[in-house]
N, C-alpha and C positions, 0 to 999 in steps of 0.2 A: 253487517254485524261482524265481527272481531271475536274472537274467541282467546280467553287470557287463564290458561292452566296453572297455581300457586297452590304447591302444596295438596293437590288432588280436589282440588276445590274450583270451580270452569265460573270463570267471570263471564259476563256476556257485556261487552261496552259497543254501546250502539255511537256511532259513528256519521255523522252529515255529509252526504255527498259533496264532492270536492267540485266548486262552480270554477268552470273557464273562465281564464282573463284574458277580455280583449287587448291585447299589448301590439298596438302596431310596431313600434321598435324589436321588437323579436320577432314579429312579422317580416319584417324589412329583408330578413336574413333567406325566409323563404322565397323560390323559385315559382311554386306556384298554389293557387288555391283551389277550390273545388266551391262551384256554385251552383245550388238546389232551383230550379223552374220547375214549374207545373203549369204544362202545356193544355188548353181544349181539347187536342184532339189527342199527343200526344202520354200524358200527365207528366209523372218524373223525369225530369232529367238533374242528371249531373256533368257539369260543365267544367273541363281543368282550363282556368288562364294564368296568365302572367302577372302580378303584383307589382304596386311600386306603393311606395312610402315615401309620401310630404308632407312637411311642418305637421308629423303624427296622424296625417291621416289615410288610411289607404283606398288605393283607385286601382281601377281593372279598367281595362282599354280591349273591348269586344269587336273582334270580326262579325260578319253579317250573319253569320249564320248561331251564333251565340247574343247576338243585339237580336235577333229574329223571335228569339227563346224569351229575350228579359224582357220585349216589348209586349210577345201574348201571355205570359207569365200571369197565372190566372189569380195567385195572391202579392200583386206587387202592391205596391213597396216592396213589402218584405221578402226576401230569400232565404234558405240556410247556408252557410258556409262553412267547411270544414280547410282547418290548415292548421299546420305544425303540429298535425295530432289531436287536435280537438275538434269538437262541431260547436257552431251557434246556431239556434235553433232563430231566430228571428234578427233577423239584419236587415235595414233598411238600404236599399241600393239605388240610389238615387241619381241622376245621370246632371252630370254638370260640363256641359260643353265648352266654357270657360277656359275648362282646365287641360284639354286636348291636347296644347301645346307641352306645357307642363309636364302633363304625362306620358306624350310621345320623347320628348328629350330624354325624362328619368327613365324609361324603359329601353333608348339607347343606348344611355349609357349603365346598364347594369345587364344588358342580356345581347348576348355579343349578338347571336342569331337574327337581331334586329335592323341589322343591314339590310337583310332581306324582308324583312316580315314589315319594314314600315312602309315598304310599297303595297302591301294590299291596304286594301278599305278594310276600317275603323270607324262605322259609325256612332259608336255610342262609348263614351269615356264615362266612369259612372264610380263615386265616393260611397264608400260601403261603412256603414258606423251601426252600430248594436243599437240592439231597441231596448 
């Protein structure tokens, strides 16, 4: 609520919270994102990876021990994901192998450190889109 002082007189203008836009292209810009699991044994966790953006959609490319998290991830589909400042509280992250290639090249070429990092294992390449 907002509070609006005229003349000694206090307006009160109720106000609607302001919803996040999922924008992969302003995504794009980010280095990286933070992805919510909840583990059995574990529960929460928060996971920071590396992002890439294709044909508007984005994909996260998980080492083992973050694939390990999204495969016992006790509410999958769904995750939360926080980036560029905001959180979405349900995002579906769904693993498309398909796209491996795809997203190991676009992750070459946008994150220099990936010389090295594409020799480790990456088992699970995974499209993250709002529910």
């Amino acid at each position: 609520m907002k509070h609006l002082i005229s003349g000694g007189v206090a307006f009160f203008l109720l106000t609607a919270p302001t919803l996040a836009a999922w924008d992969p292209q302003a995504f794009s810009k980010e280095d990286t994102l933070e992805v919510l699991t909840v583990g059995p044994q574990e529960g929460e966790h928060w996971s920071t990876v590396w992002l890439v953006v294709i044909d508007g959609q984005v994909y996260i490319r998980l080492g083992n021990r973050a694939a390990e998290r999204m495969n016992q991830n006790t509410t999958k589909p769904d995750v939360k994901v926080r980036i560029a400042g905001e959180e979405f509280d349900k995002v579906k992250a769904e693993d498309v192998p398909d796209m491996a290639g795809p997203v190991a090249t676009a992750m070459g070429e946008k994150y220099f450190t990936d010389v090295l990092i594409k020799y480790f294992d990456h088992p699970l390449t995974m499209r993250l889109t709002p529910q």
